[in-house]
PDBQT receptor file of N, H, CA, C and O in Angstrom, charges set to zero:
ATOM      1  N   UNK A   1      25.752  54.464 -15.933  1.00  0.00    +0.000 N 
ATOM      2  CA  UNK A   1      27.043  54.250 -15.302  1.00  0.00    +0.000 C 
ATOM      3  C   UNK A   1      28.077  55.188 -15.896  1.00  0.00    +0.000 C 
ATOM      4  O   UNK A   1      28.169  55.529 -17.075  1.00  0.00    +0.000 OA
ATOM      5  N   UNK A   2      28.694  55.476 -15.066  1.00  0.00    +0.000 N 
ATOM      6  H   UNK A   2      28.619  55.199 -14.108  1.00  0.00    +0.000 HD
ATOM      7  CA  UNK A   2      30.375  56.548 -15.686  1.00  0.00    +0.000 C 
ATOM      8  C   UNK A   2      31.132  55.614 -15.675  1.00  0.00    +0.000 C 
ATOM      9  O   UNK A   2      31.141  54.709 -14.841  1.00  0.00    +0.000 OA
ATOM     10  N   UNK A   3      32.103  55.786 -16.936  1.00  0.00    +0.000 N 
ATOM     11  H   UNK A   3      32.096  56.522 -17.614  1.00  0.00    +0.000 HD
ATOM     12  CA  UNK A   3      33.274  55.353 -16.798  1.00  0.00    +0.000 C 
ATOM     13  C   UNK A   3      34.485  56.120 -16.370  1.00  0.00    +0.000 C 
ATOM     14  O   UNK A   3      34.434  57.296 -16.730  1.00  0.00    +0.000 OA
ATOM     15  N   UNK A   4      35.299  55.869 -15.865  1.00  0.00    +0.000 N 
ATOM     16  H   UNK A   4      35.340  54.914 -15.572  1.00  0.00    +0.000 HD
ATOM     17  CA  UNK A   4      36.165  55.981 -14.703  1.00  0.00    +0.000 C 
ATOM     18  C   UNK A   4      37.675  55.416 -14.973  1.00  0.00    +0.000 C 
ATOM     19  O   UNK A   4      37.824  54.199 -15.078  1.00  0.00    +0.000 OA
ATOM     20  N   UNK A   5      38.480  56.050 -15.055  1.00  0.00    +0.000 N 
ATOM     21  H   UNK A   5      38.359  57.039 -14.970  1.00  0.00    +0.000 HD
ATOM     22  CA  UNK A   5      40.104  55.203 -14.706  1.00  0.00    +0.000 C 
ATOM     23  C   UNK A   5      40.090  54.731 -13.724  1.00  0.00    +0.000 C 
ATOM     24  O   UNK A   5      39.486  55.227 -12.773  1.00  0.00    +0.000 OA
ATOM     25  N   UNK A   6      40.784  53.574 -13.659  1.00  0.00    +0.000 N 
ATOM     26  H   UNK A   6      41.274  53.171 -14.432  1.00  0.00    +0.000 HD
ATOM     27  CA  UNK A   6      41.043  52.334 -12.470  1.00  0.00    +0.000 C 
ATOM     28  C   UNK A   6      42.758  52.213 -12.120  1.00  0.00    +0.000 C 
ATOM     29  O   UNK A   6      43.479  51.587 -12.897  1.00  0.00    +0.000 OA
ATOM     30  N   UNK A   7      42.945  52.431 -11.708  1.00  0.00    +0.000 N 
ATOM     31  H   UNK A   7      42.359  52.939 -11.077  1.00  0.00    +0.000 HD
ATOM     32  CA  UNK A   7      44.644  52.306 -11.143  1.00  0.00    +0.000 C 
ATOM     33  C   UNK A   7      44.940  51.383 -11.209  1.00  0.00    +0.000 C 
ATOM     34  O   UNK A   7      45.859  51.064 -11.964  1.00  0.00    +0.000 OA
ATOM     35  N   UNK A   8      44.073  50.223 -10.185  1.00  0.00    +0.000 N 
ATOM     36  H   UNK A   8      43.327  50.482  -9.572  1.00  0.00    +0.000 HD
ATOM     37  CA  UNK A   8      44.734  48.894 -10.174  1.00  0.00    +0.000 C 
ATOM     38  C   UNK A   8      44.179  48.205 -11.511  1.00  0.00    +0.000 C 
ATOM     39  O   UNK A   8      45.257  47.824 -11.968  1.00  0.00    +0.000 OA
ATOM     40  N   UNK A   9      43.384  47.861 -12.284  1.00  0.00    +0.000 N 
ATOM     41  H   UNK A   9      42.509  48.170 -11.913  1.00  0.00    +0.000 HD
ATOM     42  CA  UNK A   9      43.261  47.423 -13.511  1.00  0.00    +0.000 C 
ATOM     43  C   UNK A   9      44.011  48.091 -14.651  1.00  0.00    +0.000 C 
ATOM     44  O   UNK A   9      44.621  47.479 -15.528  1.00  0.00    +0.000 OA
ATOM     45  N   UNK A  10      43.895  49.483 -14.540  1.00  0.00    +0.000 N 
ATOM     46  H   UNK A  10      43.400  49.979 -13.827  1.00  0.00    +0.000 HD
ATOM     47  CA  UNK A  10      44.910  50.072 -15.319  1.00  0.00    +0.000 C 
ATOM     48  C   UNK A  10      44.485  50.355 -16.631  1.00  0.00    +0.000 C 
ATOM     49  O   UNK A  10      45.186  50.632 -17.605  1.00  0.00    +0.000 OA
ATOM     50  N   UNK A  11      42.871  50.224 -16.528  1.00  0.00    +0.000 N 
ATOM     51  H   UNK A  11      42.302  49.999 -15.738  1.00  0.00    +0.000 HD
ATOM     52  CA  UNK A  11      41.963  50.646 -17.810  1.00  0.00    +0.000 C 
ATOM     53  C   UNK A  11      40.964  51.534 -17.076  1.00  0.00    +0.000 C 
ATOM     54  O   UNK A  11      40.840  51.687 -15.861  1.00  0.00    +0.000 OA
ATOM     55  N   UNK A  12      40.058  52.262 -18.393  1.00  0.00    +0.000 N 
ATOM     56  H   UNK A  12      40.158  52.138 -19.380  1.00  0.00    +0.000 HD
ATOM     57  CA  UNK A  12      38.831  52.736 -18.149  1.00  0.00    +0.000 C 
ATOM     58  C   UNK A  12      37.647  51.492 -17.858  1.00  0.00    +0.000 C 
ATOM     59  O   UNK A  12      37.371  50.617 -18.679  1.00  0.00    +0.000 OA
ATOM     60  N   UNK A  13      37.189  51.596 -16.854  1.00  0.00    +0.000 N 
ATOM     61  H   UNK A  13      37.413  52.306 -16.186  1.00  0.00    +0.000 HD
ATOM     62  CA  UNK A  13      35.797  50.820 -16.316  1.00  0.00    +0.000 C 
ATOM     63  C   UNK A  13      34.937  51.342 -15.785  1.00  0.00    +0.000 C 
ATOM     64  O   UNK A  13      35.137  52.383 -15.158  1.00  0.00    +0.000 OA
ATOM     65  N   UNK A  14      33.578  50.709 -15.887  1.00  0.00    +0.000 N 
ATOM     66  H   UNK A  14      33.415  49.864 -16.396  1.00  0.00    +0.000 HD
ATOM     67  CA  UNK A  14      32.281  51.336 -15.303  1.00  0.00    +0.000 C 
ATOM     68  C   UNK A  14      32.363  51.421 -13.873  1.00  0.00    +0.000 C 
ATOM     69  O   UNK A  14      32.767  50.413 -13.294  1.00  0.00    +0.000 OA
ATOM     70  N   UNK A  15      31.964  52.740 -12.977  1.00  0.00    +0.000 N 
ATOM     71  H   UNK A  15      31.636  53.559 -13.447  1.00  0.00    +0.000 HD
ATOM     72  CA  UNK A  15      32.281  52.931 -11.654  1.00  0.00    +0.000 C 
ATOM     73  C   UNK A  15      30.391  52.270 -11.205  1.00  0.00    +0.000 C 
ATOM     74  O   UNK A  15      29.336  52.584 -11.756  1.00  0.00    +0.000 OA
ATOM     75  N   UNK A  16      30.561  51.580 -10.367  1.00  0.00    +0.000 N 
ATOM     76  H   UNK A  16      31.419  51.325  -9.920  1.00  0.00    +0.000 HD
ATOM     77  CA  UNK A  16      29.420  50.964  -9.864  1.00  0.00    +0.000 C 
ATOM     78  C   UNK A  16      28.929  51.911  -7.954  1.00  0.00    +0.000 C 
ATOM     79  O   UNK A  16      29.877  52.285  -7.263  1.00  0.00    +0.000 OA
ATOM     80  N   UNK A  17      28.231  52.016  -7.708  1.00  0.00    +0.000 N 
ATOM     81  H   UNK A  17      27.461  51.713  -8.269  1.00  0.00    +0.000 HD
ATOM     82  CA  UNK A  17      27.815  52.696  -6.357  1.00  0.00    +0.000 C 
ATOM     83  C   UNK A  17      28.108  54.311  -6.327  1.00  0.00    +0.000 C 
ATOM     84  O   UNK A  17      28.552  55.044  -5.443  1.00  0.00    +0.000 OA
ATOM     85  N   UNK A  18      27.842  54.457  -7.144  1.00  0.00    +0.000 N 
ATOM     86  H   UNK A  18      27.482  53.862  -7.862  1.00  0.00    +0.000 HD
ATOM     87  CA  UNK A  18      28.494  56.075  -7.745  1.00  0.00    +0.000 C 
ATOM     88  C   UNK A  18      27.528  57.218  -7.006  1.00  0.00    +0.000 C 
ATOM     89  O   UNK A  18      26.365  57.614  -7.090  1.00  0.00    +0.000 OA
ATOM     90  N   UNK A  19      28.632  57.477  -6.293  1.00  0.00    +0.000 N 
ATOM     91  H   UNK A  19      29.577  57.155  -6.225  1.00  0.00    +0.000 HD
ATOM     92  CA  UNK A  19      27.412  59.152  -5.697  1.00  0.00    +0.000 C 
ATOM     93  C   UNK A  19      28.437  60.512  -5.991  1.00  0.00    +0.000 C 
ATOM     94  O   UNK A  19      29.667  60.524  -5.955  1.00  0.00    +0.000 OA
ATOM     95  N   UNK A  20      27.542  61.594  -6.280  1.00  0.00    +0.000 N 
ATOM     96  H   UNK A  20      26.543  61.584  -6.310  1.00  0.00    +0.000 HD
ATOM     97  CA  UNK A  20      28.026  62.721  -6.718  1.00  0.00    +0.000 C 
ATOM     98  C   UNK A  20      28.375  63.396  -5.317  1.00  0.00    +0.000 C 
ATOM     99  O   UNK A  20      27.655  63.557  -4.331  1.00  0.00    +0.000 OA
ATOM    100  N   UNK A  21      29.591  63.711  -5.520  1.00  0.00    +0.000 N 
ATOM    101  H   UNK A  21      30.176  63.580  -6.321  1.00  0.00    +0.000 HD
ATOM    102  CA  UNK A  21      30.012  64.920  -4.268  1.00  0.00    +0.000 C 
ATOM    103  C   UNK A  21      30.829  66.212  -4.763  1.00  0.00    +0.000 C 
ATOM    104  O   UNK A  21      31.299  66.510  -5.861  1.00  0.00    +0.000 OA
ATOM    105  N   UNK A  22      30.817  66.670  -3.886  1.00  0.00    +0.000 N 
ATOM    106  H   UNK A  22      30.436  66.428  -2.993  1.00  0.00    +0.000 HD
ATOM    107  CA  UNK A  22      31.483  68.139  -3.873  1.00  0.00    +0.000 C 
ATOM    108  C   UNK A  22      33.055  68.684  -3.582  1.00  0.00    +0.000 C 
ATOM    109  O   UNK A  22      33.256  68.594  -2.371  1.00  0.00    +0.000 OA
ATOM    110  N   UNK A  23      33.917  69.075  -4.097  1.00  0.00    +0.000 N 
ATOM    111  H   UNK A  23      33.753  69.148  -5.081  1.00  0.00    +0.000 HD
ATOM    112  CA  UNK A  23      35.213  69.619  -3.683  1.00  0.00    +0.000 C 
ATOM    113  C   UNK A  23      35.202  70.228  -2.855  1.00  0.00    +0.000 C 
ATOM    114  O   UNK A  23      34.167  70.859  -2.636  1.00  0.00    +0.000 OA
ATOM    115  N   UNK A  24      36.406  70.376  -1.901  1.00  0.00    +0.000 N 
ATOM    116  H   UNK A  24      37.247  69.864  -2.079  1.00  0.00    +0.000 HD
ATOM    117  CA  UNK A  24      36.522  72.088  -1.180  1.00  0.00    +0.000 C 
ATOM    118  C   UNK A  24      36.519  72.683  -2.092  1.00  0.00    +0.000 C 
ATOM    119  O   UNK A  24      35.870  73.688  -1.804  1.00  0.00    +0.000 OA
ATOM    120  N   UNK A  25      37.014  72.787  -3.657  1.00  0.00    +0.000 N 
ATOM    121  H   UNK A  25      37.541  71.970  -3.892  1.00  0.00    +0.000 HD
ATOM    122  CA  UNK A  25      36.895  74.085  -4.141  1.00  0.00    +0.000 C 
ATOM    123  C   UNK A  25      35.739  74.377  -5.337  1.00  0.00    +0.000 C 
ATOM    124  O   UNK A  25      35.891  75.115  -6.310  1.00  0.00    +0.000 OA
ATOM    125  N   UNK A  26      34.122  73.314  -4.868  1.00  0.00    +0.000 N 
ATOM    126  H   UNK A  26      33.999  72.714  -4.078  1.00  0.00    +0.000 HD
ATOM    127  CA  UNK A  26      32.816  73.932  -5.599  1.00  0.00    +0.000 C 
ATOM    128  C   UNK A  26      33.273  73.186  -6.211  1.00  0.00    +0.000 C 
ATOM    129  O   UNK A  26      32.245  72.517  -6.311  1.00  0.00    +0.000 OA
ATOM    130  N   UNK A  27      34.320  72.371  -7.049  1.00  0.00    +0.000 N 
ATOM    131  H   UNK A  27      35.156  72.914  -6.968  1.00  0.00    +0.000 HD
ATOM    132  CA  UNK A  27      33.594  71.680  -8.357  1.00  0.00    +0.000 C 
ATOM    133  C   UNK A  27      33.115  70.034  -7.808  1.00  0.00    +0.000 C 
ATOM    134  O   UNK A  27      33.536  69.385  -6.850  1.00  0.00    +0.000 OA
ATOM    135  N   UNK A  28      32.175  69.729  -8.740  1.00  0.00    +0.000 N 
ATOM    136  H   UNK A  28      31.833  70.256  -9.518  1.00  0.00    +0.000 HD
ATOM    137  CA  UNK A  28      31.635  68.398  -8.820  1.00  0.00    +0.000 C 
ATOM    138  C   UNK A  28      32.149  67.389  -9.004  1.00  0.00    +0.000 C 
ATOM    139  O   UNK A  28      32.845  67.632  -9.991  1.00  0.00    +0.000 OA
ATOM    140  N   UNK A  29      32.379  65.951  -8.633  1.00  0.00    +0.000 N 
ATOM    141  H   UNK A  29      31.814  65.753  -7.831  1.00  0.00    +0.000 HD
ATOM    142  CA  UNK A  29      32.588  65.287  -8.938  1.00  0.00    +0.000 C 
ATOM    143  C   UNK A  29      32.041  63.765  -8.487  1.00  0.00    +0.000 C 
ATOM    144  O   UNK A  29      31.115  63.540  -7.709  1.00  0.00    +0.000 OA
ATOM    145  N   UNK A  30      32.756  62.918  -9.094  1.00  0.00    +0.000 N 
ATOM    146  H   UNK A  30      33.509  63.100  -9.727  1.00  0.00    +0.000 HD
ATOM    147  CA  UNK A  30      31.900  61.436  -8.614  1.00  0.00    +0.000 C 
ATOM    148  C   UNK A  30      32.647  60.239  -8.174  1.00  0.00    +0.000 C 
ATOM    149  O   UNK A  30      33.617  59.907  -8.855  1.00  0.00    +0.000 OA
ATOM    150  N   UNK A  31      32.377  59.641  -7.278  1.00  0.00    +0.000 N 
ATOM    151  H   UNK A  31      31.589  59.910  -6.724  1.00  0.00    +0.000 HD
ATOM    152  CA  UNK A  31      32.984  58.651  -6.202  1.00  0.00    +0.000 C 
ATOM    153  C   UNK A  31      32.424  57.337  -6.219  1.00  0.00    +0.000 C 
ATOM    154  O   UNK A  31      31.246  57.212  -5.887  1.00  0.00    +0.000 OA
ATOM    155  N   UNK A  32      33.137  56.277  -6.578  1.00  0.00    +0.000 N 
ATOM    156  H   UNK A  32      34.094  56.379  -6.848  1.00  0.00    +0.000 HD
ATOM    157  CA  UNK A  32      32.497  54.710  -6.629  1.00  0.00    +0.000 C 
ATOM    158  C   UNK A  32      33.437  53.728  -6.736  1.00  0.00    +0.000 C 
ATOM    159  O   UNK A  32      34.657  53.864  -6.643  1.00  0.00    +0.000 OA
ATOM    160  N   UNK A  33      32.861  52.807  -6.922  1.00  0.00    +0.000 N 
ATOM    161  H   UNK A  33      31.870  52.696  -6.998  1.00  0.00    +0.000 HD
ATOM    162  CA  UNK A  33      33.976  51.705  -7.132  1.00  0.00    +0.000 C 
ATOM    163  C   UNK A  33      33.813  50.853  -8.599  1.00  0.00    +0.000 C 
ATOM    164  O   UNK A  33      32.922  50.806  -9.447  1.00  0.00    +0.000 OA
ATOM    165  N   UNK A  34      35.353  50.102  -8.424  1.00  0.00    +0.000 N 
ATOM    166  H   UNK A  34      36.076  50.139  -7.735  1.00  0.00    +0.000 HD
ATOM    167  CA  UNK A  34      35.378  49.956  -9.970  1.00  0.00    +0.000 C 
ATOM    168  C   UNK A  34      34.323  48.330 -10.049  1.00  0.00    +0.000 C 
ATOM    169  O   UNK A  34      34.083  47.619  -9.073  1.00  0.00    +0.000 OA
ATOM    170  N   UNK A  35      33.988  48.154 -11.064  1.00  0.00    +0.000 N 
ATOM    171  H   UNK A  35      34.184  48.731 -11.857  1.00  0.00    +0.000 HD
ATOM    172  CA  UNK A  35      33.164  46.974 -11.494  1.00  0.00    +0.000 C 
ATOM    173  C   UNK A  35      33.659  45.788 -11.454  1.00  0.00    +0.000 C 
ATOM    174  O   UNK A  35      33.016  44.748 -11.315  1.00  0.00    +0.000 OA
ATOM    175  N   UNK A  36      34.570  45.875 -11.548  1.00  0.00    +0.000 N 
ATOM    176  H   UNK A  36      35.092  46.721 -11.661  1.00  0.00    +0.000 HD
ATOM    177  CA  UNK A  36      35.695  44.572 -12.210  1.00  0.00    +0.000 C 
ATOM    178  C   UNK A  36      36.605  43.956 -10.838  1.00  0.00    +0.000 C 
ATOM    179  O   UNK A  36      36.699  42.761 -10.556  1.00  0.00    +0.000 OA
ATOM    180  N   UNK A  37      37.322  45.249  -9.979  1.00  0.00    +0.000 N 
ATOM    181  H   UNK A  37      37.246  46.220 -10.207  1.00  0.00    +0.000 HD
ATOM    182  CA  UNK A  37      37.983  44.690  -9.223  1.00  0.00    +0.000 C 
ATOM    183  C   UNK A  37      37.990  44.960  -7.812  1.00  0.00    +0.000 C 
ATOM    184  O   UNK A  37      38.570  44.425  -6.866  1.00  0.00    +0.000 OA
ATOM    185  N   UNK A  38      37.104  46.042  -7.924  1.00  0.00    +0.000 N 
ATOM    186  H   UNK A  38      36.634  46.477  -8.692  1.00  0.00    +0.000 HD
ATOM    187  CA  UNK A  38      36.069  47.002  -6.552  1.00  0.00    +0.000 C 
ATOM    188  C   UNK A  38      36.545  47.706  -6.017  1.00  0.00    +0.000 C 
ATOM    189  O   UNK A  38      36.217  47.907  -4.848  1.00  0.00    +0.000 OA
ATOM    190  N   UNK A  39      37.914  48.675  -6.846  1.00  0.00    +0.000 N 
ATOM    191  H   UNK A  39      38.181  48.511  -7.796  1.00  0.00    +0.000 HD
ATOM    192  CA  UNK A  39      39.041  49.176  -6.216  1.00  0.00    +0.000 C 
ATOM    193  C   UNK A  39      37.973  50.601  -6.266  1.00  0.00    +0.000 C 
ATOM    194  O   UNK A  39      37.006  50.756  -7.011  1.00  0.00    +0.000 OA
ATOM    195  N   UNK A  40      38.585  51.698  -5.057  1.00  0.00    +0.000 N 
ATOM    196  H   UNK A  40      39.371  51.571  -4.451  1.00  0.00    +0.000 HD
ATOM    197  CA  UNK A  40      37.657  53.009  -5.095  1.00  0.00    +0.000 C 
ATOM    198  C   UNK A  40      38.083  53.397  -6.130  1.00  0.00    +0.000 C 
ATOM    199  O   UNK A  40      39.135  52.990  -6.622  1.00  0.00    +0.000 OA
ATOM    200  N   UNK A  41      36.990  54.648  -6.868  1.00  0.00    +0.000 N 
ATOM    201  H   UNK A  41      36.135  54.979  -6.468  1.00  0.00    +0.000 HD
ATOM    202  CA  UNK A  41      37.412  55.329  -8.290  1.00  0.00    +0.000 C 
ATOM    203  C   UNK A  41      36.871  56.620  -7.851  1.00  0.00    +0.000 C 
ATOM    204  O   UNK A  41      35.902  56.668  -7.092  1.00  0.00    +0.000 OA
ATOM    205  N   UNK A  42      37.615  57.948  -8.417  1.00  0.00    +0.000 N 
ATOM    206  H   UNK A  42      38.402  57.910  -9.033  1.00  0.00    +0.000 HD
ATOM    207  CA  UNK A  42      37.167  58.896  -8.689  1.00  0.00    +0.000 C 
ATOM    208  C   UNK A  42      37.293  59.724  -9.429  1.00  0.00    +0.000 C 
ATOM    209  O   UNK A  42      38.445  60.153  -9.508  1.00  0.00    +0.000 OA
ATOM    210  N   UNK A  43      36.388  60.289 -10.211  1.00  0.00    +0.000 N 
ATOM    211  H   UNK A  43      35.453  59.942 -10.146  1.00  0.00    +0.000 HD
ATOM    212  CA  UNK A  43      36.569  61.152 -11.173  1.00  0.00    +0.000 C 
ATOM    213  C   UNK A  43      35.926  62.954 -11.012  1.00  0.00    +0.000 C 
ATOM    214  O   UNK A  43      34.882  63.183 -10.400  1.00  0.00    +0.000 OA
ATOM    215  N   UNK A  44      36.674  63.958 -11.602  1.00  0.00    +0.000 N 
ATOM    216  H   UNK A  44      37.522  63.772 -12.100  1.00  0.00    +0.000 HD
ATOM    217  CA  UNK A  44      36.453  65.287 -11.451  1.00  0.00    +0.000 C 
ATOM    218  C   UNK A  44      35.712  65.898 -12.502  1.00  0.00    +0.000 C 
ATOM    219  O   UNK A  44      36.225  66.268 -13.558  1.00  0.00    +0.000 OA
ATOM    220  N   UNK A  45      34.481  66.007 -12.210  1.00  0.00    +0.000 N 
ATOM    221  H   UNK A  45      34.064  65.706 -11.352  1.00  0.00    +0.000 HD
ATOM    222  CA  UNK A  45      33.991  67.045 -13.471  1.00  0.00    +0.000 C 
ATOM    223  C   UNK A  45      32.445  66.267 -13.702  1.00  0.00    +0.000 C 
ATOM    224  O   UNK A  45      31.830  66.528 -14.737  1.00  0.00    +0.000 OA
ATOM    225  N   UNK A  46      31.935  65.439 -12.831  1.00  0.00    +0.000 N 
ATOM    226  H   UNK A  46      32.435  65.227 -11.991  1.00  0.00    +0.000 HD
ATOM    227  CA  UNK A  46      30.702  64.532 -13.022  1.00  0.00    +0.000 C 
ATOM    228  C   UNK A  46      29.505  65.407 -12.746  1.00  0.00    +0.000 C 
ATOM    229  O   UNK A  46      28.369  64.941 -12.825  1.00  0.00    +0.000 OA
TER     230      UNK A  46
């Protein structure tokens, strides 16, 4: 699991359903939701 900033919790939490995608500009990153409150999460650089 990645951990992930959460907006609405307002901590770092484990992103659950996590799939890797792509930028328009080539870099990587990863898309899921948070564990705790199921809000979407994403992070740049996964």
């Amino acid at each position: 699991m990645t951990e992930a900033y959460c907006v609405k919790c307002k901590a770092k939490r484990d992103m659950k359903g996590e799939k890797e995608v792509t930028m328009k500009n080539g870099k990587k990153a990863k898309t899921g939701t948070c564990s705790v409150c199921g809000t979407k999460m994403f992070k740049i650089g996964g």
